[in-house]
C-alpha positions as YAML, in Angstrom:
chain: A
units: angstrom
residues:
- id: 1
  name: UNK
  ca: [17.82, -9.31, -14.60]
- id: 2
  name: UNK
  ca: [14.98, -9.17, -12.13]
- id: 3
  name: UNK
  ca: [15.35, -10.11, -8.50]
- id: 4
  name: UNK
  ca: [11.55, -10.32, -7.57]
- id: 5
  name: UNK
  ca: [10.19, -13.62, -7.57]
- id: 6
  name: UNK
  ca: [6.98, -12.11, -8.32]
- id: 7
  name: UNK
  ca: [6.69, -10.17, -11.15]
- id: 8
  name: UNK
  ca: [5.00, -6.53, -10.77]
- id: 9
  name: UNK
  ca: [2.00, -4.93, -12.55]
- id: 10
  name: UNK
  ca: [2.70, -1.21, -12.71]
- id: 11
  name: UNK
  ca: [-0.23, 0.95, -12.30]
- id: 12
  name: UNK
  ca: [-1.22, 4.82, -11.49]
- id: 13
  name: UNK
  ca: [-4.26, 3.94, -9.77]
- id: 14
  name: UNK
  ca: [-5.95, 6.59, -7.17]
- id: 15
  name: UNK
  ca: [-6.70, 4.56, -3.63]
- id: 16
  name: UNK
  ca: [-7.93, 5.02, 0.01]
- id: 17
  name: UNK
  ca: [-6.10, 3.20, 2.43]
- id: 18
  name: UNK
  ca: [-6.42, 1.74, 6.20]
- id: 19
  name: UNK
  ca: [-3.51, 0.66, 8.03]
- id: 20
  name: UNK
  ca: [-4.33, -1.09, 11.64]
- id: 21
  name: UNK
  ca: [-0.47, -1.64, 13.35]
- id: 22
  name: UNK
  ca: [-0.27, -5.46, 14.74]
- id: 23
  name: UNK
  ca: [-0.59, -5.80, 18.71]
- id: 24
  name: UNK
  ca: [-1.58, -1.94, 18.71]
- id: 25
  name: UNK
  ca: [-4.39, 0.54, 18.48]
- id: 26
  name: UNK
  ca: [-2.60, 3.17, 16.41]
- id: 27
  name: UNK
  ca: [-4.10, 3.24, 13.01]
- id: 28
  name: UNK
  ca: [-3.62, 5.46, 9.85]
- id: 29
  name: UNK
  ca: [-5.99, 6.00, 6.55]
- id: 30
  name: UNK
  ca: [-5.59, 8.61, 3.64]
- id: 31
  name: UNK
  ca: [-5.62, 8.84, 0.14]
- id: 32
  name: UNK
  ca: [-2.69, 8.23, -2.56]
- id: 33
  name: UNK
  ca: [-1.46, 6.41, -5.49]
- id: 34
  name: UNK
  ca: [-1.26, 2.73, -5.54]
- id: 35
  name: UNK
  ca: [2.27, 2.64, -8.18]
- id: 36
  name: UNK
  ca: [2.82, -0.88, -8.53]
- id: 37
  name: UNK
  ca: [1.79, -4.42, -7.13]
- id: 38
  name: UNK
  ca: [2.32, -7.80, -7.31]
- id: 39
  name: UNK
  ca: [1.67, -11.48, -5.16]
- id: 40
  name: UNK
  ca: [4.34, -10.81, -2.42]
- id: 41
  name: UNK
  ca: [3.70, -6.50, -2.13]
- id: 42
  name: UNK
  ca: [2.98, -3.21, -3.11]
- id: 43
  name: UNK
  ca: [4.33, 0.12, -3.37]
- id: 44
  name: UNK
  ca: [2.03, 3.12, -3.15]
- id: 45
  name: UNK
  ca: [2.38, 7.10, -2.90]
- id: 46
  name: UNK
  ca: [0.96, 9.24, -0.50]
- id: 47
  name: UNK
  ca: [0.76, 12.89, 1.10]
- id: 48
  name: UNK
  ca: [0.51, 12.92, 4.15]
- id: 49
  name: UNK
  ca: [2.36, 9.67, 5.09]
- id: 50
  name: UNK
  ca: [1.04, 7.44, 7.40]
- id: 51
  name: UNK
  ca: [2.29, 7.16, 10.80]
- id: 52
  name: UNK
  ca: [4.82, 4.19, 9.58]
- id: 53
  name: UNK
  ca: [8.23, 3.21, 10.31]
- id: 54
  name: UNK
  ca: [10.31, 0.65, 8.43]
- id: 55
  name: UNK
  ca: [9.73, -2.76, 10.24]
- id: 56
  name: UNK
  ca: [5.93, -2.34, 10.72]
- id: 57
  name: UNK
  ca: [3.60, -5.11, 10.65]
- id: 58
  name: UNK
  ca: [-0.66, -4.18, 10.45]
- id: 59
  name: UNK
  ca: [-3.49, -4.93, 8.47]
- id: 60
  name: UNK
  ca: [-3.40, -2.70, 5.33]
- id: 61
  name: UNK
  ca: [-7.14, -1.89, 3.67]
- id: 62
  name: UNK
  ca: [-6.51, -0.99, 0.33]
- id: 63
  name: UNK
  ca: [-9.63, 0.57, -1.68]
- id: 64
  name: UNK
  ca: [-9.53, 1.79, -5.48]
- id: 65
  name: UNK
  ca: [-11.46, 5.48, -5.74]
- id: 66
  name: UNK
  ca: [-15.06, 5.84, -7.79]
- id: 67
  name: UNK
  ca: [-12.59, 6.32, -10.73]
- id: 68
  name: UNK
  ca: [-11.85, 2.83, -11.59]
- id: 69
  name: UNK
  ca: [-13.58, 0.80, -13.80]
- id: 70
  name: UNK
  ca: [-13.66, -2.03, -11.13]
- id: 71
  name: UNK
  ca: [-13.97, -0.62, -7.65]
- id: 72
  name: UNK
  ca: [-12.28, -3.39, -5.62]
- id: 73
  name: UNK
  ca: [-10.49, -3.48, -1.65]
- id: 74
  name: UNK
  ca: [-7.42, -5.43, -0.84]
- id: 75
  name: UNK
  ca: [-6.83, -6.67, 2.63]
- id: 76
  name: UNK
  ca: [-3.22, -8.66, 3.21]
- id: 77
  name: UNK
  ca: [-1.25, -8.15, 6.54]
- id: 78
  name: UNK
  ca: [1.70, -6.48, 5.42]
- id: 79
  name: UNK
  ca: [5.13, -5.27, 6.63]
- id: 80
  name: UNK
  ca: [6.77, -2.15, 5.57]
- id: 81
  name: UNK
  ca: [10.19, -1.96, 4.22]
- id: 82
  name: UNK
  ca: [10.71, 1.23, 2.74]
- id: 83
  name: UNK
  ca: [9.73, 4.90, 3.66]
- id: 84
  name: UNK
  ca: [11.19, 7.25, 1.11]
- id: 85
  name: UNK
  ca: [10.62, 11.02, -0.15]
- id: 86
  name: UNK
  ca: [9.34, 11.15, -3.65]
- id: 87
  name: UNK
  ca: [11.60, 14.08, -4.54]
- id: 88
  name: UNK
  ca: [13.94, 16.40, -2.51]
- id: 89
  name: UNK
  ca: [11.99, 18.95, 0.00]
- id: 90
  name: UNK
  ca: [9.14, 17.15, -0.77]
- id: 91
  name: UNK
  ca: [5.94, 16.36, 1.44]
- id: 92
  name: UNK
  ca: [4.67, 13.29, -0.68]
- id: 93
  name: UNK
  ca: [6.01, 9.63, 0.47]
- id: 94
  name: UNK
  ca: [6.48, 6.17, -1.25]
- id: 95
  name: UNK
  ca: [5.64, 3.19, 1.14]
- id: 96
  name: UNK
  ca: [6.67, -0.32, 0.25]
- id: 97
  name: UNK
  ca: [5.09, -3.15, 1.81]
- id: 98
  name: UNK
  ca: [5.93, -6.79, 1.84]
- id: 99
  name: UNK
  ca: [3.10, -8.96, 2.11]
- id: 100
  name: UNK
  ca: [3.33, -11.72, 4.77]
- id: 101
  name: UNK
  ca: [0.32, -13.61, 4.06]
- id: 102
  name: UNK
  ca: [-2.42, -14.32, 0.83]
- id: 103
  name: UNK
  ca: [-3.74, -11.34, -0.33]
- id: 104
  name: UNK
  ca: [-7.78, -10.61, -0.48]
- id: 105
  name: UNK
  ca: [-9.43, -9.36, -2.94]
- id: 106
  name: UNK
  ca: [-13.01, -8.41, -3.66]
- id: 107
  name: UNK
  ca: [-14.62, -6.64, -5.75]
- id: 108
  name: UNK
  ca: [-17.14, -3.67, -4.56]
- id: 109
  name: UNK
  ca: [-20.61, -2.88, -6.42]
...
């Protein structure tokens, strides 16, 4: 039986990212996977990780690559919950953020 009270759209979808940490200057960006989303977060795979930690709060900038059909960004101030490897000894991370507030999203020409 599912927990969420929002349910998730699974996708495979190639994205940039920003994070900008809350009451800081430290900021990360990079490239990975966005894996699945939904109203209240998102979980997305990346190599390097960003400079997160579990309990984070920033501004995350999330931008689909020239290979979607719809190029879009998402901007939603977010807090991260889980840091995990993907797979044992390996160097690419799955971040899960909760979203604290509405989600933005436009679409990019």
């Amino acid at each position: 039986m599912e927990k969420r009270r929002f349910p998730r759209m699974a996708t495979n979808l190639p994205i940039g990212y920003q994070v900008h940490l809350q009451d800081s200057v430290e900021s990360s960006t990079g490239k990975g996977v966005l894996e699945n989303i939904s109203q209240g977060g998102m979980y997305f795979s990346c190599y390097p990780p960003p400079w997160l930690f579990k309990g984070d709060i920033g501004n995350f900038i999330i931008t689909t690559t020239s290979v979607a059909r719809y190029p879009s960004r998402l901007k939603a101030l977010g807090k991260v919950v889980r840091i995990e490897p993907l797979a044992w000894q390996s160097a690419d991370f799955g971040i899960a953020v909760q979203f604290l507030a509405n989600i933005n999203i436009e679409l990019l020409s």
